[in-house]
Structure formats: structure tokens, C-alpha cells
C-alpha positions in Angstrom: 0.0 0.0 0.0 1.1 3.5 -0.6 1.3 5.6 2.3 1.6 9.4 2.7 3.1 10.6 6.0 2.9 14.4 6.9 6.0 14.9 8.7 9.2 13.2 8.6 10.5 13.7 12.1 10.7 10.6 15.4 7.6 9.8 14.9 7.1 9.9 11.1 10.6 8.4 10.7 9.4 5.3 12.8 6.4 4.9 11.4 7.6 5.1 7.8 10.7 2.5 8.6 8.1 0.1 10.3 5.7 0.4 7.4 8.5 -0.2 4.8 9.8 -3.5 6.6 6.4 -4.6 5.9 6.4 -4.0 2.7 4.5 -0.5 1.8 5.8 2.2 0.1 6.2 5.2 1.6 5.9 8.8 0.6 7.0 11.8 2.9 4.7 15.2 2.4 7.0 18.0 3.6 6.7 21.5 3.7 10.3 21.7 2.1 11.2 18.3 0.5 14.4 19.5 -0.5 15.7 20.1 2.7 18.6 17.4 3.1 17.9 16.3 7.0 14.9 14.4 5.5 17.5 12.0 3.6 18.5 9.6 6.1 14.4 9.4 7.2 13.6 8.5 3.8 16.3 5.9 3.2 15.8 4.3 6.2 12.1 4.1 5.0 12.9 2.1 1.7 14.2 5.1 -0.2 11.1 6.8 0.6 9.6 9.5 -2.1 9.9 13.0 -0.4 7.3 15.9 -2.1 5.3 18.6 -1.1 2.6 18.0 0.9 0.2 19.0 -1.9 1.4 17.0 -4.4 2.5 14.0 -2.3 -1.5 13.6 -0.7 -3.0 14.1 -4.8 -3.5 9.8 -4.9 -2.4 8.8 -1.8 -4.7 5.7 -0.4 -4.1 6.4 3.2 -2.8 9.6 5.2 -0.6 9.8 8.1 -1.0 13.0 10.3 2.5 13.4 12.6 3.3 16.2 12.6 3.3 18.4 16.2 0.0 19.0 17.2 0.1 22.8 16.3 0.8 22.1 12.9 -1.5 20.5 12.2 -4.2 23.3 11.1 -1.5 24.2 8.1 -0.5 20.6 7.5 -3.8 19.7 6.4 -4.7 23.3 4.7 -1.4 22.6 2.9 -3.2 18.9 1.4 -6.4 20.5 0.7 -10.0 18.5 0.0 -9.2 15.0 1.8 -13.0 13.7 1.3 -12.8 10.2 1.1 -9.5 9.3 2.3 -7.9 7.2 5.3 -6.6 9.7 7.3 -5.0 8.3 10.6 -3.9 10.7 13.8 -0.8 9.9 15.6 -0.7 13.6 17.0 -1.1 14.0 20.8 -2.2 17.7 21.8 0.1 18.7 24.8 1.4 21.6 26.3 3.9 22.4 28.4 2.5 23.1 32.1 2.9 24.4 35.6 4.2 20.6 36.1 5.8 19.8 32.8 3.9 18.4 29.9 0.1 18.2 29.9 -2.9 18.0 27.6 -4.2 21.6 25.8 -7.5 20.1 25.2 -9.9 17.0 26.6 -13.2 16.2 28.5 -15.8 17.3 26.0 -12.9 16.8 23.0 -10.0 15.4 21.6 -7.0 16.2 19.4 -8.5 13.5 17.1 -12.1 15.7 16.8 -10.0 18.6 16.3 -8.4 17.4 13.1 -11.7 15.7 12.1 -13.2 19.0 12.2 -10.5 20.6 10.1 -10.2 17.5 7.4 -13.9 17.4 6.8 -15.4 14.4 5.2 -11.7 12.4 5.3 -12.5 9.2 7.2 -10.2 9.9 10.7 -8.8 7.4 12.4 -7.1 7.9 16.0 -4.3 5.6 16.4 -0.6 5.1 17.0 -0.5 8.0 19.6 0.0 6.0 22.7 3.8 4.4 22.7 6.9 6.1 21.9 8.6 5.9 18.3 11.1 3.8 20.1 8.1 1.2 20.1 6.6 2.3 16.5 10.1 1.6 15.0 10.4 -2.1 16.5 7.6 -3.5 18.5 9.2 -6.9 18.4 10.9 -8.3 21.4 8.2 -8.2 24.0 6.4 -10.7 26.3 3.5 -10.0 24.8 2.4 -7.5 21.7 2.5 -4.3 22.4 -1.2 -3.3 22.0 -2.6 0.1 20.3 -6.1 1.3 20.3 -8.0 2.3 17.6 -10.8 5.0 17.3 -13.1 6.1 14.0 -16.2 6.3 12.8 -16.0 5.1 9.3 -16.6 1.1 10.2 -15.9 0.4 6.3 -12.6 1.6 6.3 -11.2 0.7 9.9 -10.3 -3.0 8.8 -7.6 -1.1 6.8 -6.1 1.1 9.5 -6.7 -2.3 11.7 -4.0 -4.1 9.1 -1.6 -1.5 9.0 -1.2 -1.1 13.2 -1.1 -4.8 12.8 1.8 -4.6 10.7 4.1 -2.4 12.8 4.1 -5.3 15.3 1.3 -4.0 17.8 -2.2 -6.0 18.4 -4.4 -3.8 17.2 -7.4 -3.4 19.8 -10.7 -1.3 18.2 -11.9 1.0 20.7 -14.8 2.5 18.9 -15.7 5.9 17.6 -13.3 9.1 17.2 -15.1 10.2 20.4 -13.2 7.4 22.3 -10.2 9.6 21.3 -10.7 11.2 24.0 -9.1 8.1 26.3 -6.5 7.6 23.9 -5.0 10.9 24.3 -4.6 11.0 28.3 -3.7 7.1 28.0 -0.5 8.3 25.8 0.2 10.8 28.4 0.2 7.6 30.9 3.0 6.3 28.5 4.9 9.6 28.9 4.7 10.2 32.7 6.2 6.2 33.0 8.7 7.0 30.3 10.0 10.1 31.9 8.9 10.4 35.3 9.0 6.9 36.6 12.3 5.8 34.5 9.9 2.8 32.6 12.4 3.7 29.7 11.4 4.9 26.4 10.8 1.3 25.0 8.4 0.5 27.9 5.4 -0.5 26.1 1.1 -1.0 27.2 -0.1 -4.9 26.8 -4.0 -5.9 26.6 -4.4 -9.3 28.0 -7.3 -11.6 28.8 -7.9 -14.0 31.9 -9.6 -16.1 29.7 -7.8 -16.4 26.4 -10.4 -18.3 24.5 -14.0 -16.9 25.8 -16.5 -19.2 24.8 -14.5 -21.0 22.7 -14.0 -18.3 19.8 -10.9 -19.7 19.0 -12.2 -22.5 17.7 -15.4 -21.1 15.9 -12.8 -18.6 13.8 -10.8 -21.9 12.9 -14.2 -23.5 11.7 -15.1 -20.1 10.1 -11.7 -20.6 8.0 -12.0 -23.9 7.4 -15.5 -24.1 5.9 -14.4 -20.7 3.9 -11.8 -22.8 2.0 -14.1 -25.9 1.5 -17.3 -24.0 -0.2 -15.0 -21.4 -2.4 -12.3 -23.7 -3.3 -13.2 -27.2 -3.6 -17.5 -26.6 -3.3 -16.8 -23.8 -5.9 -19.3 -21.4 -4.6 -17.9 -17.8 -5.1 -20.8 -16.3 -2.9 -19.2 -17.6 0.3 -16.6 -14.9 -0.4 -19.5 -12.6 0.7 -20.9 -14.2 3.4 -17.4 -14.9 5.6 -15.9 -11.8 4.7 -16.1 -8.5 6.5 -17.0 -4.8 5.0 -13.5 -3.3 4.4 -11.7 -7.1 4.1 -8.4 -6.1 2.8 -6.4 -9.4 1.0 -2.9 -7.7 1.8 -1.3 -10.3 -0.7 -3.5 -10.5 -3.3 -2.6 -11.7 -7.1 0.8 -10.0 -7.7 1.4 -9.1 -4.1 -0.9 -6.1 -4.5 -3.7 -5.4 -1.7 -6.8 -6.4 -3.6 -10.8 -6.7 -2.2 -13.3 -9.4 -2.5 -14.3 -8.5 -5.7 -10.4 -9.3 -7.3 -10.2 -12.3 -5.1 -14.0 -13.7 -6.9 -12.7 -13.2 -10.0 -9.6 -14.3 -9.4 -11.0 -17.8 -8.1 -13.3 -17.6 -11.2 -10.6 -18.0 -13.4 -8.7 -20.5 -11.6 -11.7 -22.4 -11.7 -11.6 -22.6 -15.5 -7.8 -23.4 -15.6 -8.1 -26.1 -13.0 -11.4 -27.6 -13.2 -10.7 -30.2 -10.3 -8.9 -27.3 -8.0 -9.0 -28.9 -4.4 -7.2 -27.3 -1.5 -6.8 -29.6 1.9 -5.9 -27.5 5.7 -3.8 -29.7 7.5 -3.1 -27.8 10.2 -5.1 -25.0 11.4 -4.0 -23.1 14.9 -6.2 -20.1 16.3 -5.2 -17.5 19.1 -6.9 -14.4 19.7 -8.5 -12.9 16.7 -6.2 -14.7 14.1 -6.2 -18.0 12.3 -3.3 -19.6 10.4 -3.8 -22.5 8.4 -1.3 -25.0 6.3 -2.8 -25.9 3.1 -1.8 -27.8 0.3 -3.6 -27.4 -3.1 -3.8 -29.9 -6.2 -5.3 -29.1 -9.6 -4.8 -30.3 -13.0 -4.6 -27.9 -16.3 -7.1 -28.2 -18.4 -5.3 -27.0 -21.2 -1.8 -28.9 -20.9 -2.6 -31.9 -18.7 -0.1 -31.0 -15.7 -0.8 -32.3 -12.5 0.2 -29.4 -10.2 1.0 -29.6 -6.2 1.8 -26.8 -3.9 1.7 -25.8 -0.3 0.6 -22.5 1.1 0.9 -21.1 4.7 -2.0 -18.4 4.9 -2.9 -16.0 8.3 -6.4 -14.2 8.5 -8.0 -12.3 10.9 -11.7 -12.5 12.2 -13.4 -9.2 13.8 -17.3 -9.9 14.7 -17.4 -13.5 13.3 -16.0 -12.4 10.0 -13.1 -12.4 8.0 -11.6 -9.2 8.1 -7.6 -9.7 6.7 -5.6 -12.2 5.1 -1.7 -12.6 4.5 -0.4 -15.3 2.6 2.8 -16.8 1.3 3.4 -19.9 -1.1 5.9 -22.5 -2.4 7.4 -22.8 -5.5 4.5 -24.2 -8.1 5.1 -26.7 -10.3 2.7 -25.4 -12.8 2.3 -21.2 -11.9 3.8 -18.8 -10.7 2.4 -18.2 -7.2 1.0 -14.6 -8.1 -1.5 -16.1 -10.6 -3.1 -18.8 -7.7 -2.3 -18.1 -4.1 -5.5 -18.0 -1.8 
């Protein structure tokens, strides 16, 4: 996915380098883009693009506001119209106090609102505010994932911001609507006061943890849920259960050439491999659930109807499940015998 980030300082930098091990290709929007401190950021973000705000936002699929919270009003006057677009909040909206640093706004709103109300009809997330860029860079290395809350409104598009927490490391936790911002922001100044008050460290990280990891055995419904997903659209051939499992917003993140692709390019996709392989059959051998995500082993057989070729691979496939649906997938493949893996890998 390409990703626009407004500001290429700590947190931009960290976010951007996290994002780019994952596999997205990131763009810096920059008041100056010429200005050489901004090299090093944008290398160490997979040769990141570096433009003007303006031009850098014109087709960008998702925005990333991080910028200091005071710039924020000509940030987003610099990108213009934003109708339509992703754009996700990792400002906080502090001051400094009579006791050090402290929030300029809360109670009846949020930092989050605030730039709502500014980028008017952009679908705003709230996210990515409440750990250090020390923990946005690498969130690896933990006991357990770091976790990071998300807030919006826009239920359609959240599965997407959802993925892309997801890939910096963190488990992504929905809390709700953009009001809930309005936690989010004192919890990150819980993060600071432990980071520099209470000598936590700057890597110290929040967890969310249940007493009960499997509540009423959800684990094992989402592994069904998977399961039964690969017998009807695979081997059943019934594209409609495409559908009924997945989630509004499912994002394939390694759709057919890699690309992210929606239900719609996954159908057809299956259509056609349908026609190639008339006795397509995939089998799950091993299927393990924990938390929200299921990862299966599959191995799939098929013969070409064209050429005759008997052809045998195994695939290794992770997906997600929010509300007894299937929200993401990530996938990677073997070798095939008979294609190469971007043309059939679900």
C-alpha cells in the first residue's frame, strides 16, 4: 500500500521504517522536500519519495498526520480536499505546564475531533498516539504485543487502518468511535509520565491481556469459520461464500501480484482458476487459532485443463476474524510446479 506521511521527524521516521519492513511504500509530504535532514528518514524508509505536501497527498490511499499537534491546522490546509481518504492521527495535543507536559485540550474533546473538524469528510482514524517511536520503529521483542487502540467512525474503512497497526508489530485493539479519542489521548500521556517520570524507559510498552484467552471457545469457531471458507470457495466452488465470511473493508494484503486487492479481485480471481483447474481442491492440515487470528497449512492440487499438468503446492496463509467475520488475510506460497504463485495463491 502506498502511504503518505505528513511529517518526517521521530515519529514519522518510525512509522515510515516500520511500514516499509512490511512492505509498503512510503511517501513523505513535507513543507520543504528539499531540505537534506529528510534524507536519512527517507532511506531508512525504503528510499522513501519525499514531495510537497500538496502533491504528495493528490492519490495517496491512506494519510498519516504526525506532525506536532500545532501544525497540524496548516498541514492539512497545505493537502487541501481530503474527502474520502484514510486519514490516521498519531498527534497528541500537549502543552507544556505548571508541572511539565500536559494535555491543551480533553473532556468534551479530543485532538482527534479537532483534526476531524478541520479535514472534513476524510475518514479519521485515532491511532498510533499511545507508545513512543522507540516502540513504532520495533515493536518486536516483547512478552506480549505491544497493544494500540484504535478509534473512528467510518466502520468500512477501519479493517484497513486495523492491518496497518497490525503490521508495525502491535495488536491492534478497536476501541470505537473518534469520540473514544478522548481516552486515547490521556492514556499516551500515561506512556509519557512512565517513560519520563517513573524511569519505565522509552521502549516500555502498554499490553492488553485476557484471563480467559479463549471466551466461549471463539478460537475454535474462527478456525471453523476458515475452514469451511476454504471448503465451499475452493473445492465446493461457490464464489458467494466470499460474501458471506468476509467482513465490510476485508483487505487481501497479498492479493494476485502481491498487490492489496478486495473481494471483488479475489471472486474473479478464483473464477478463473476455476476454468484453468477444473478439479482445484485445497486440503488444511493444520489450522491453529489464538486471539482474533487463524493460520492455516494448506496444500492445493489441480490439473490444467489446457496442458494436462498435474500441479501440487503448499501455502501457509494468516487471517483475521473481527465480529465472526473475516476481516484480513496474508499469505505466502511454495514454488509451483505449474504457476507462478502470483496467478493462484488464496
Amino acid at each position: 500500500m502506498r502511504i503518505v506521511i505528513l511529517g518526517a521527524g521521530n515519529v514519522g521516521g518510525a512509522l515510515g521504517k516500520g511500514w516499509a519492513r512490511a512492505g509498503h511504500a512510503i511517501v513523505y509530504g513535507l513543507p520543504d522536500p528539499s531540505d537534506a535532514r529528510y534524507h536519512a528518514t527517507a532511506k531508512a524508509a525504503g528510499d522513501a519519495r519525499l514531495g510537497t505536501v500538496a502533491e504528495t497527498v493528490r492519490d495517496a490511499e491512506v494519510i498519516v498526520l504526525a506532525v506536532p499537534f500545532e501544525a497540524a491546522g496548516d498541514a492539512l490546509a497545505a493537502a487541501g480536499d481530503l474527502s474520502g481518504r484514510i486519514l490516521i492521527d498519531v498527534t497528541n495535543p500537549l502543552r507544556m505546564g505548571a508541572t511539565g507536559l500536559e494535555l491543551s485540550i480533553g473532556f468534551d474533546r479530543s485532538g482527534g475531533e479537532h483534526v476531524a473538524s478541520l479535514a472534513r469528510n476524510a475518514s479519521v482514524f485515532k491511532t498510533l498516539n499511545q507508545a513512543g517511536f522507540e516502540v513504532m520503529a520495533d515493536a518486536s521483542g516483547y512478552a506480549a504485543r505491544p497493544v494500540m487502540f484504535v478509534a473512528g467512525d467510518d466502520a468500512a474503512k477501519k479493517p484497513v487502518v486495523m492491518g496497518l497497526v497490525s503490521d508495525l508489530g502491535f495488536q491492534a485493539v478497536d476501541a470505537g468511535a473518534l469520540t473514544v479519542a478522548r481516552l486515547l489521548e490521556p492514556f499516551a500521556m500515561l506512556w509519557i509520565h512512565m517513560a519520563l517520570e517513573r524511569n519505565a524507559g522509552r521502549d516500555n510498552a502498554f499490553a492488553y491481556l485476557s484471563r480467559t484467552q479463549d471466551p466461549g471457545g471463539a478460537a475454535e469457531r474462527n478456525k471453523r469459520l476458515v475452514i469451511e471458507h476454504f471448503d465451499d470457495f475452493v473445492n465446493k466452488k461457490d464464489l458467494g461464500a466470499i460474501d458471506r465470511n468476509m467482513a465490510p473493508g476485508f483487505v487481501d494484503h497479498d492479493g494476485s501480484g502481491g498487490k492489496q486487492v478486495d473481494c471483488a479481485t479475489d471472486r474473479a480471481m478464483m473464477a478463473t482458476m476455476h476454468k484453468q483447474f477444473p478439479d482445484l481442491r485445497v486440503e488444511v492440515r493444520d489450522a491453529i487459532a489464538e486471539g482474533d487470528k487463524v493460520v492455516v497449512r494448506n496444500v492445493w492440487t489441480g490439473t490444467n485443463a489446457q496442458t494436462g499438468r498435474r500441479l501440487e503446492f503448499h501455502g501457509f496463509v494468516l487471517w483475521r476474524i473481527e465480529g465472526g467475520k473475516i476481516a484480513e488475510r496474508w499469505a505466502t506460497v511454495t514454488p509451483m510446479q505449474e504457476l507462478a504463485a502470483q496467478v493462484l495463491e488464496w
